[in-house]
C-alpha positions as CSV (number, residue, x, y, z in Angstrom):
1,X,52.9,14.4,-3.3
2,X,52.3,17.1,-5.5
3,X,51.8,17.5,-9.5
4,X,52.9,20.6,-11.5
5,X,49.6,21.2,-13.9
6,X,51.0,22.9,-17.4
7,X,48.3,24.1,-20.2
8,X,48.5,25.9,-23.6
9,X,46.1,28.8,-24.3
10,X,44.7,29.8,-27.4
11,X,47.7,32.5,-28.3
12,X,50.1,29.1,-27.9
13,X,51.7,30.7,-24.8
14,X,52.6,27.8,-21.5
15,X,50.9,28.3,-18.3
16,X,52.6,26.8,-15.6
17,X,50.7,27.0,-11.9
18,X,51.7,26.6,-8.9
19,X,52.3,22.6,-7.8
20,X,48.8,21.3,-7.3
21,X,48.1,19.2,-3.9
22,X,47.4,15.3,-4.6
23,X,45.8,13.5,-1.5
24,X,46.9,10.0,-0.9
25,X,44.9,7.8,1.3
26,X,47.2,8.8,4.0
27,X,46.0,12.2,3.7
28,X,42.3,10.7,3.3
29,X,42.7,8.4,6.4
30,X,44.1,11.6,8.8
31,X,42.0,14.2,8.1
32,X,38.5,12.5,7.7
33,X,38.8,11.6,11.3
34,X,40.2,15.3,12.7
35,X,36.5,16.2,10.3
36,X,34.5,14.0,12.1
37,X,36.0,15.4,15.5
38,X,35.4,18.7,14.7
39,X,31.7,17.8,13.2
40,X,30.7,17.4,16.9
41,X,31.6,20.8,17.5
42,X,30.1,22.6,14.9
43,X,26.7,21.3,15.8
44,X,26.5,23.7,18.4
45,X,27.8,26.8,16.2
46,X,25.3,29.7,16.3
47,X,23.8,31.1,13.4
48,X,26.6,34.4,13.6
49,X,29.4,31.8,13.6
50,X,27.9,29.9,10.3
51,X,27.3,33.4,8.6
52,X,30.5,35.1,9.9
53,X,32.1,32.2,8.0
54,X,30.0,32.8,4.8
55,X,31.5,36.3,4.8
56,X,34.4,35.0,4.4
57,X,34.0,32.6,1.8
58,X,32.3,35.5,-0.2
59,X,35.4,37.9,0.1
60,X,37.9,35.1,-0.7
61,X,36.0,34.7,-4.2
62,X,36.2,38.2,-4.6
63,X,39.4,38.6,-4.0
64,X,40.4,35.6,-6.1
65,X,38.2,36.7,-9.1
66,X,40.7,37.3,-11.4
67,X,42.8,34.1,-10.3
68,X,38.9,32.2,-11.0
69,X,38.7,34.0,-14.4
70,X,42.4,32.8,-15.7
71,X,41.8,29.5,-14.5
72,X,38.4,28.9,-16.7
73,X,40.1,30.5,-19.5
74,X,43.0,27.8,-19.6
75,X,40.4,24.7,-18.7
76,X,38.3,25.8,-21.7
77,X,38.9,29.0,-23.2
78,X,36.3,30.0,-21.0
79,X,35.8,34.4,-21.2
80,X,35.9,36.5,-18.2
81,X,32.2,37.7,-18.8
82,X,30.7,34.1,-18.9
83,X,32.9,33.6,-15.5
84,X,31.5,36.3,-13.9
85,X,28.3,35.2,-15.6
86,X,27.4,31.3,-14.9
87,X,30.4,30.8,-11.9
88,X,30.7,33.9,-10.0
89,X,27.7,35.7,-9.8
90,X,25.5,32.6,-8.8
91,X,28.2,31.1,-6.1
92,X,27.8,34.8,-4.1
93,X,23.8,35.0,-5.1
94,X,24.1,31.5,-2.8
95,X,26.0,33.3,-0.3
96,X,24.0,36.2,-0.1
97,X,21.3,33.8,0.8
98,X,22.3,32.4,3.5
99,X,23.7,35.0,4.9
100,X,20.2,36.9,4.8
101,X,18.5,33.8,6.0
102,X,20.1,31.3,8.1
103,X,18.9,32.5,11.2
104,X,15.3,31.7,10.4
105,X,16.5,28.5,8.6
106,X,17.6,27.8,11.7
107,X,15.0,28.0,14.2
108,X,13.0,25.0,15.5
109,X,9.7,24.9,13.5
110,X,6.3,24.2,15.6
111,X,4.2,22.2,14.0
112,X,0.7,20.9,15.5
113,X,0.1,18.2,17.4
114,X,-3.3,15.8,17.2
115,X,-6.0,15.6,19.7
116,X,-4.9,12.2,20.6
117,X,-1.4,13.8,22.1
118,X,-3.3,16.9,23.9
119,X,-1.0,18.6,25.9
120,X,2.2,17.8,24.3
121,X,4.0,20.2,21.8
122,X,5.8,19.0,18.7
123,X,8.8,20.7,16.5
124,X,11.2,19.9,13.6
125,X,14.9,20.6,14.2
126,X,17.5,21.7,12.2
127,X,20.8,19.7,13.5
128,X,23.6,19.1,11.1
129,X,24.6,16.2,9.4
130,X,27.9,15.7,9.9
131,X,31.0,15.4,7.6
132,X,29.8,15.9,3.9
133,X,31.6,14.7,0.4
134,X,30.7,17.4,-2.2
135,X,32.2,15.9,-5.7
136,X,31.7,18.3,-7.9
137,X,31.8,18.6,-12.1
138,X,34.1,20.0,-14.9
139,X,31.2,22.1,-17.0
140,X,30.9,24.6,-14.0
141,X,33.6,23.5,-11.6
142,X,33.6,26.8,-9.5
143,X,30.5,27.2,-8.9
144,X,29.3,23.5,-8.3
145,X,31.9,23.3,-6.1
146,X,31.2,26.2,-3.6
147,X,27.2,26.8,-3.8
148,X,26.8,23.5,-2.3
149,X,29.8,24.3,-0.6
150,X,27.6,27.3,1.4
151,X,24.6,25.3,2.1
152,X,27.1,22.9,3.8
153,X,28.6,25.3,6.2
154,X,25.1,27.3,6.3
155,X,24.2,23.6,8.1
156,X,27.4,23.6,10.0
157,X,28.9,20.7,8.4
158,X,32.5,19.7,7.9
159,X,33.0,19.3,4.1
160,X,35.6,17.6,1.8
161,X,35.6,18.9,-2.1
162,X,36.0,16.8,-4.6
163,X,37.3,19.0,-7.7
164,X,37.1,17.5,-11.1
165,X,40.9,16.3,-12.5
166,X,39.2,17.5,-15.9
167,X,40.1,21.7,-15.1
168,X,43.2,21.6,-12.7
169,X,43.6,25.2,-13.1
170,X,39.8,25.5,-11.3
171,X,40.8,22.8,-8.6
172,X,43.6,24.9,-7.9
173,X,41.9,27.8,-7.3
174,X,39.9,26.3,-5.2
175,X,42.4,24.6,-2.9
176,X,44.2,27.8,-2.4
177,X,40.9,29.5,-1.6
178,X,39.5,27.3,0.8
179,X,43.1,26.5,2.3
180,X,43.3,30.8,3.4
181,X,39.7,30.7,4.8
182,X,39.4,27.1,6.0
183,X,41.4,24.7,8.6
184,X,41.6,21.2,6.8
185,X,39.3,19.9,9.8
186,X,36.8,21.7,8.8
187,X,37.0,22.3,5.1
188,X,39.8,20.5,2.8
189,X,39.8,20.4,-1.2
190,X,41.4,16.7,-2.0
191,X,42.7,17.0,-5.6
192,X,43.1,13.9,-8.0
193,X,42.0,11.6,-10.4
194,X,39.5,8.4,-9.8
195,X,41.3,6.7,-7.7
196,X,41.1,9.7,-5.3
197,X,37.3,9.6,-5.7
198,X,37.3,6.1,-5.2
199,X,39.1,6.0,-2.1
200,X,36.9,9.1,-0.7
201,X,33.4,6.9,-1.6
202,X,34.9,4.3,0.5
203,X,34.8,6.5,3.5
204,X,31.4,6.6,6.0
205,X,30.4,10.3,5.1
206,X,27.4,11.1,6.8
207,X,25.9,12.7,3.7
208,X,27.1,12.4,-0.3
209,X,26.5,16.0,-2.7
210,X,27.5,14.5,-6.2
211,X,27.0,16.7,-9.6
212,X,27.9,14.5,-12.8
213,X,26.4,12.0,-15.2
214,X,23.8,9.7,-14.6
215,X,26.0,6.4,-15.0
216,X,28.8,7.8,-12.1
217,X,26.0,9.3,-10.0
218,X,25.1,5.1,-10.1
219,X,28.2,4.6,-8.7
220,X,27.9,7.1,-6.5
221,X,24.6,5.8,-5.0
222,X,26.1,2.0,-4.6
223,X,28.9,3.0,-2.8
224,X,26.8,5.2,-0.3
225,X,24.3,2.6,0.2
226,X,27.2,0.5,2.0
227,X,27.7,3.1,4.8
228,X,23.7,3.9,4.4
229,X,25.4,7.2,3.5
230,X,22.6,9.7,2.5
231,X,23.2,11.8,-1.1
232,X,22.2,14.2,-3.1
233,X,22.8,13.5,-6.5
234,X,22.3,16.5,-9.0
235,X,22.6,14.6,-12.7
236,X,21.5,15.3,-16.2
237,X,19.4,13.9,-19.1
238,X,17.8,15.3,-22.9
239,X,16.1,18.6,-21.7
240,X,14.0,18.8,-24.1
241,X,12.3,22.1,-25.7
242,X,8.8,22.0,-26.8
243,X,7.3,24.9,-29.7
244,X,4.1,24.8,-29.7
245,X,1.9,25.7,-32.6
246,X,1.0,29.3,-30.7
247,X,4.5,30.0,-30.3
248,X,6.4,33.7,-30.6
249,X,9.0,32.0,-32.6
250,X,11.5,34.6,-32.7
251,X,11.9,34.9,-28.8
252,X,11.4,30.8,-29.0
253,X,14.4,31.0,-31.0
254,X,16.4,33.9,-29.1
255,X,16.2,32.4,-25.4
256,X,16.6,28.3,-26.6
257,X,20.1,29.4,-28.7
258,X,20.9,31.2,-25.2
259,X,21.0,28.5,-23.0
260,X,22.2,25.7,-25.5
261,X,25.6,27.9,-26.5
262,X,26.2,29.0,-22.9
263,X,29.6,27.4,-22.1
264,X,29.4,26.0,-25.1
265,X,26.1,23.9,-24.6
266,X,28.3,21.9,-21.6
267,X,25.4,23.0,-19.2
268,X,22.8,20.1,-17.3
269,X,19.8,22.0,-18.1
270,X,20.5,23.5,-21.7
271,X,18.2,22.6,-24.2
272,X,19.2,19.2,-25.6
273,X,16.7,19.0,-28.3
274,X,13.6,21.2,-30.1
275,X,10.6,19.6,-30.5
276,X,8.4,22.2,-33.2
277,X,5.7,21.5,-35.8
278,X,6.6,20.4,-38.9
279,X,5.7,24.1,-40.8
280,X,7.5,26.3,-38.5
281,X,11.1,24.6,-38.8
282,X,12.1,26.4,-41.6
283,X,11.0,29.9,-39.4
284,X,12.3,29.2,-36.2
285,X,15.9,27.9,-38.3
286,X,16.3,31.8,-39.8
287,X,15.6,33.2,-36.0
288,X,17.8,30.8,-34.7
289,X,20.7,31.8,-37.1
290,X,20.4,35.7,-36.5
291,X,20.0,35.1,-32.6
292,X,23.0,32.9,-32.5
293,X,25.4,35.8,-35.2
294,X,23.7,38.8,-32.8
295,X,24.7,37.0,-29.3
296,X,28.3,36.3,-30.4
297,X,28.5,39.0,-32.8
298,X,30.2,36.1,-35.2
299,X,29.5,34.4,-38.9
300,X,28.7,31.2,-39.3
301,X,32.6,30.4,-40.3
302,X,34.1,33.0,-37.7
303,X,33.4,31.3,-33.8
304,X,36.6,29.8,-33.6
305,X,38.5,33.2,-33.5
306,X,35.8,34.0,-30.8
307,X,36.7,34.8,-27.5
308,X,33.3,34.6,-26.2
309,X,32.7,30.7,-27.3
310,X,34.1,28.1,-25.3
311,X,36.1,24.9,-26.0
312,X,34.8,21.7,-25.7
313,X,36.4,20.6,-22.3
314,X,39.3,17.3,-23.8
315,X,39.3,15.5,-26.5
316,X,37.2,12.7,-25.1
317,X,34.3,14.7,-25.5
318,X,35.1,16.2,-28.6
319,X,35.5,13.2,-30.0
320,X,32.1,12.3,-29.0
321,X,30.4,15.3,-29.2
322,X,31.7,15.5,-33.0
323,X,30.8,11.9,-33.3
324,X,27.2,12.4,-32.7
325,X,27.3,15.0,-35.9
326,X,28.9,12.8,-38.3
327,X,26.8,9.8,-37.3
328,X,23.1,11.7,-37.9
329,X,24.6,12.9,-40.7
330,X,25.0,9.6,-42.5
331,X,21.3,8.8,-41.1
332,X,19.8,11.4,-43.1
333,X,19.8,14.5,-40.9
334,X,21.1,17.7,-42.5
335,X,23.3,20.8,-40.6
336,X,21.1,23.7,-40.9
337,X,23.7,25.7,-39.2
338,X,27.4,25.5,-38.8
339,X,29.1,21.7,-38.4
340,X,32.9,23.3,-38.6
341,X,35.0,21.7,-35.9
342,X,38.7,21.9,-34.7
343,X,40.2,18.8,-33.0
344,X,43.3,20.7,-32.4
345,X,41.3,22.8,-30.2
346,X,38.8,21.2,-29.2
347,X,36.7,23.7,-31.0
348,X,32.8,22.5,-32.3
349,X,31.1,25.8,-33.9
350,X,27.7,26.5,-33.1
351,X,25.2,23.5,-35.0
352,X,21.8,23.4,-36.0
353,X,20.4,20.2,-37.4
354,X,17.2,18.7,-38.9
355,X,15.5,16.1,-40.1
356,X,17.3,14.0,-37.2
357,X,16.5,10.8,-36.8
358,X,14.9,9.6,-33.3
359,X,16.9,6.1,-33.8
360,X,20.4,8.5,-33.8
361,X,22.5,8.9,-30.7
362,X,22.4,12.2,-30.2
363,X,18.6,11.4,-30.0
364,X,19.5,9.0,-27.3
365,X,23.0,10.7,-25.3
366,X,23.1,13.7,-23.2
367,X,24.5,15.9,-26.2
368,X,26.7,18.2,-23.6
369,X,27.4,20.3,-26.5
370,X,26.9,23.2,-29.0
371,X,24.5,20.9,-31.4
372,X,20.2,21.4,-31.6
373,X,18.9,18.7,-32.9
374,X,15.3,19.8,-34.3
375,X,12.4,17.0,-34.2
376,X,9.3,17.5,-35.6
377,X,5.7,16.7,-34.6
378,X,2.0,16.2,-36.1
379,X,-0.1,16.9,-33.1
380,X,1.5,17.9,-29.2
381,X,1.0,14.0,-28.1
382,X,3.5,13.3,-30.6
383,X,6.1,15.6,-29.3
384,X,4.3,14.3,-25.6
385,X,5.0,11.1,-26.6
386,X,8.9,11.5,-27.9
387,X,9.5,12.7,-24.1
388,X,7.3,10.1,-21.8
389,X,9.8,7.6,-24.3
390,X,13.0,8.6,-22.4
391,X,14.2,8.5,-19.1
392,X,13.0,11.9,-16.7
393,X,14.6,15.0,-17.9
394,X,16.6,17.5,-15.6
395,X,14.4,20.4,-17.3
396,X,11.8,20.4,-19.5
397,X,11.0,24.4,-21.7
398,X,7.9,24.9,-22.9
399,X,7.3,27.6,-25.6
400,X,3.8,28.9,-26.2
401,X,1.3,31.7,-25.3
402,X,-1.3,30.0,-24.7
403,X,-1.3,28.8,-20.9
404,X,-3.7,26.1,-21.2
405,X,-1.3,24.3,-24.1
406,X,1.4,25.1,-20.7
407,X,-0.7,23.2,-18.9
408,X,-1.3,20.4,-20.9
409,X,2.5,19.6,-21.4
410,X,3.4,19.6,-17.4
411,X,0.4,17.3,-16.2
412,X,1.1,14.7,-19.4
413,X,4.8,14.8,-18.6
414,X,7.6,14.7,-15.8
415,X,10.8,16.7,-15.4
416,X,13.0,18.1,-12.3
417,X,12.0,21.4,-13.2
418,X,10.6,23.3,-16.1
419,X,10.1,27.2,-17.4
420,X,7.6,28.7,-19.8
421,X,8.6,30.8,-22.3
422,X,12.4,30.8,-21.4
423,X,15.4,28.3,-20.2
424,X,17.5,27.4,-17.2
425,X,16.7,30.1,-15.4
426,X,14.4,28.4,-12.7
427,X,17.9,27.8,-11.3
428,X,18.5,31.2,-10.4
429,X,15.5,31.2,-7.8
430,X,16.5,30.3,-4.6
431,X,13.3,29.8,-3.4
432,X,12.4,27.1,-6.2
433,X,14.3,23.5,-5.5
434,X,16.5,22.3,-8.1
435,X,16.9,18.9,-8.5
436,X,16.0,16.0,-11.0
437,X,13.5,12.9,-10.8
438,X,14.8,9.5,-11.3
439,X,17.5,8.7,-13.9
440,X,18.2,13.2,-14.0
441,X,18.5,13.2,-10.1
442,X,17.9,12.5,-6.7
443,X,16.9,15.3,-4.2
444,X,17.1,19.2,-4.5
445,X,19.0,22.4,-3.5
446,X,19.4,26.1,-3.7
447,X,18.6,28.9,-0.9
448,X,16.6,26.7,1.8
449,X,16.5,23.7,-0.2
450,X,20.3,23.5,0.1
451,X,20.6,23.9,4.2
452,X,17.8,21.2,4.3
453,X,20.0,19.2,1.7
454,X,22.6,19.2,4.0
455,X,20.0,19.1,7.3
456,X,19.0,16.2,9.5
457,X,15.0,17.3,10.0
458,X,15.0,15.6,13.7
459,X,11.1,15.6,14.9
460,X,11.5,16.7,18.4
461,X,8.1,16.2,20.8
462,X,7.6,17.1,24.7
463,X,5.0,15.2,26.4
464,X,3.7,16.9,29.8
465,X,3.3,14.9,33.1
466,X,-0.7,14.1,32.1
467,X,-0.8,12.9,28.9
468,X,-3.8,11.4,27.1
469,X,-2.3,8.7,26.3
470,X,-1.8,7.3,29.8
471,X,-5.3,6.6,29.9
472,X,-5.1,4.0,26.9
473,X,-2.2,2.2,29.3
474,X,-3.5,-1.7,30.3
475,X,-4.9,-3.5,31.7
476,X,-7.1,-2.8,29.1
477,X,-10.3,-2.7,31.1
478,X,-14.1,-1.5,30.5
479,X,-12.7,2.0,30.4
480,X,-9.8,2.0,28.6
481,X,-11.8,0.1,26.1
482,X,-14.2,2.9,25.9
483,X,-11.6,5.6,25.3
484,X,-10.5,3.8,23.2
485,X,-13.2,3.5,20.8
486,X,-14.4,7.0,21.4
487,X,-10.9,8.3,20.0
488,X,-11.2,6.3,17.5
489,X,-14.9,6.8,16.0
490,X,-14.4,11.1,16.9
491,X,-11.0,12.2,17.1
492,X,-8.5,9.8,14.6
């Protein structure tokens, strides 16, 4: 079966792809199988194989880059330079890697073993574990896709993607780019709508890599426990923002607007929310204003003509997104900045606003959206307080230049990750793990983190002919008593 995906773009001209594959459970029921065959192969691919296949998968996206970059502009209006930006650039940084790293990934690790084992030798290794479901999200749907897409194969896993049905031009894209590089036994891209998902999460994968909302990663994690399928589940939650009294306001300002108006504030770890003191609002609003004009080089009135701001990704979330303006609005909050939106477009300008309630959804909803609530605070264990209230954030930003106040904030409160004196980018380390905690996530990835994501960490020991433990065998005479106890009282 196959659907024909049509879109309108912004100048009102059709885009018509090519016919986009749907899987049926036919499809589902024949090629997990063939994956699960050729899983028992690939656990004995060499680190060259696994990288010579990396290669690959980094040409294919550079020879599809302009075919990547069409297909984000028609989801969501997305530019070429954001693209390159937030979905290209970080999917080959993942690449690059593992390519520069896999073989000592790889390698058995030696650990010690304990007095009471002398003469054996203990490792950790490395084996893969088997055939993996990556479901991946609409906000970044390239890149979610294929970074944990190359931890996979950096294991030497089988994989089946799950693209979102929210930006068929994307899923597209990838289907024709895995289908040139990829046999469907050992990579296949199964496009379609719940029911496809649902079908898939019925399957016994041997490992679950879902990016999404907390309420479907739920889901997620039920319908895994049936198989006792393993997952990773990379969800979100109200990054919060904290200003502290010592704060350089202006940068404050520059780096938070950054991150919450990349792709259009649809982004896990943007800033949901501004926590400041009460006398430094009014400061930090006028920075915020002439970071936000500077970035897009826009008015206040002019962002829907821009071709640098994003669309909100269907009307579902518009609608909701919108919603959460008109709603604090009638509580009492005020829009500091912007508040013009476009239904026909799905277009939500850039929005400042304060004196928001902490009773008001968008005080209590993943905003996933081009709005800043600000919240004020007395003392630090207010604004402390307001975030040990709500579940675990993905991120948590702390703003100040004082590195005790730093301090102070991380050990009173708990987040999947967190940067001082900027946002999100803890994600472009590889060598830090990025995950949540709780109701924002469940295990990590990136550079190591995702091979070991995708890893079985099998404890291997070798025990030689004349062990010590052979003298604790019974009958559990005098002696054996009195080795026994000496191991215990000197060497345990």
């Amino acid at each position: 079966m196959s659907q024909a995906t049509i879109s309108k773009s912004s100048n009102g001209t059709h885009i018509q792809t090519k016919d986009l594959k749907s899987f049926s459970p036919s499809d589902i029921a024949r090629i997990f199988p063939a994956q699960k065959k050729k899983a028992l192969e690939l656990r004995l691919s060499t680190a060259k194989e696994r990288i010579e296949k990396l290669k690959k998968l980094k040409a294919g996206i550079f020879k599809f880059q302009p075919e990547i970059q069409k297909a984000l502009y028609n989801d969501f209006h997305k530019s070429a330079a954001e693209v390159d930006i937030s979905e290209i650039l970080p999917s080959i940084s993942e690449i690059n890697d593992a390519i520069h790293h896999l073989k000592s990934w790889m390698r058995p690790v030696h650990v010690s073993t304990p007095i009471t084992l002398f003469g054996a030798t203990s490792k950790l290794v490395y084996e893969p574990k088997g055939v993996c479901l990556i479901i991946a999200p609409w906000n970044y749907p390239f890149y979610l896709a294929i970074a944990p897409l190359a931890a996979a194969i950096s294991a030497g896993n089988t994989v089946v993607i799950k693209p979102s049905e929210f930006t068929p031009h994307t899923s597209l894209v990838i289907q024709d780019l895995v289908k040139e590089i990829f046999a469907e036994d050992e990579v296949a891209v199964f496009d379609g709508d719940v029911k496809v998902s649902t079908a898939l999460l019925e399957m016994p994968f041997d490992h679950i890599f879902f990016t999404g909302s907390t309420p479907v990663g739920k889901v997620v994690m039920e319908a895994a426990s049936k198989h006792l399928t393993t997952v990773t589940l990379e969800l979100g939650g109200k990054s919060p923002s904290i200003v502290a009294e010592d704060a350089d306001l202006k940068l404050a300002a520059e780096r938070i607007m950054w991150g919450k108006f990349l792709n259009a504030g649809q982004t896990c770890v943007a800033p949901d929310y501004v926590l400041i003191p009460k006398s430094k609002v009014d400061a930090f609003v006028k920075y915020a204003k002439v970071a936000t004009e500077k970035f897009f080089k826009s008015k206040e009135d002019d962002f829907q003509t821009n071709p640098d701001f994003c669309r909100i990704i269907n009307p579902k979330n518009f609608a909701r997104v919108s919603g959460y303006i008109d709603e604090a609005v009638k509580q009492g909050a005020k829009i500091a900045y912007g508040g013009k939106v476009n239904a026909n477009e799905n277009f939500i300008a850039p929005t400042i606003l304060i004196d928001v309630p902490l009773t008001s959804r968008i005080m209590e909803d993943e905003i996933f959206g081009p709005l800043l609530p600000i919240v004020t605070y007395d003392s630090l264990d207010d604004a402390i307080g307001i975030i040990n209230s709500k579940p675990k954030p993905l991120a948590l930003y702390i703003f100040s230049d004082s590195n005790k106040t730093s301090k102070y904030i991380l050990q009173r409160t708990s987040a999947g990750g967190s940067v001082i004196n900027d946002v999100i980018l803890h994600l472009v380390n590889s060598n830090l793990p990025f995950g949540g905690i709780n109701h924002s996530g469940h295990g990590s990835y990136h550079g190591h983190f995702g091979f070991k994501a995708f890893s079985h960490e099998r404890s291997v020991l070798q025990s030689p002919k004349l062990s010590m433990p052979t003298l604790m065998y019974p009958p559990y005479n005098g002696f054996v008593r009195f080795i026994v106890n000496t191991t215990t009282k000197w060497f345990v």
